[in-house]
Steps between C-alpha positions, in 0.01 A plus 500: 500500500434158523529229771838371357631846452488592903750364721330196722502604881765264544738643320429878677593340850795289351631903353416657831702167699775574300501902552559343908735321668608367852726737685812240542455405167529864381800590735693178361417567118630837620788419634456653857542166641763255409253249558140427505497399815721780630237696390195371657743474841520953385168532518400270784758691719293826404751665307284503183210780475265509196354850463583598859355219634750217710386174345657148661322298236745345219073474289506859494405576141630811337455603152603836308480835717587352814750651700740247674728637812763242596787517749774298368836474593475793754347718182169571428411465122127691423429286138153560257399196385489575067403117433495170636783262423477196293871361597822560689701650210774720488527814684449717206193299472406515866552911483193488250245372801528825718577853493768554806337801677777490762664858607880503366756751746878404517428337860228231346625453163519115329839322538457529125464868488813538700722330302402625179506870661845396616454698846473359896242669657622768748381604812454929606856567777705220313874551430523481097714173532327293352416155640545128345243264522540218826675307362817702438728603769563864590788671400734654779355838462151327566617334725622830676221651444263257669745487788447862541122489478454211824742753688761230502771767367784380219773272692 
């Protein structure tokens, strides 16, 4: 093998830059964060951990194999880093950057997951009526029944 035949050593540490990538970068080609910037405020808050470890560093480099913990939106997502992102694409193309190592139980599923599953999550003692979301108002017999349960008693 000749000189021209092996790569230069150049081009090895431009291959092993690209196998790595900043940590708000990554969570932002990801689509953790909304924003970049969102994302570095994540991790400077300490809700970002790279393989156990609480980083507050938006630098941090991670690159395949890493283990990212992040608490977002009151849930904690546990994501493998599978490759390092080269844009903000679509979220099909986002999903192909980690491997979602989150566990899934009816109390901590995806907004996502409940819809398409088509059931509210339900708690162990509840009545089975079921409830709306927030933003719809209760029906008499709800509102009965919630009457009942502060002790209040049906007027």
């Amino acid at each position: 093998m000749s000189d021209r035949d092996r790569p230069s050593e150049a081009t090895a540490c431009r291959n092993a830059a690209e196998e790595t990538q900043r940590l708000d970068k990554w969570l932002w080609y990801a689509r953790v964060a909304k924003t970049r910037s969102l994302a570095a405020a994540l991790i400077e808050r300490g809700r970002v951990r790279v393989n156990k470890v609480r980083t507050q560093k938006p630098s941090h480099t991670v690159r395949p194999g890493d283990v990212i913990t992040a608490s977002v939106h009151r849930d904690v997502r546990i994501l493998e880093v599978v490759q390092a992102g080269r844009r903000r694409g679509p979220a099909a193309e986002a999903q192909e950057l980690y491997a979602d190592l989150t566990p899934v139980n009816e109390f901590r599923s995806s907004p996502t997951q409940r819809k398409a599953s088509g059931k509210a999550p339900t708690t162990v003692g509840t009545s089975p009526t079921v409830m709306h979301p927030p933003s719809a108002r209760p029906s008499k017999k709800q509102r009965r029944q919630l009457l009942r349960l502060k002790g209040e008693g049906v007027r």
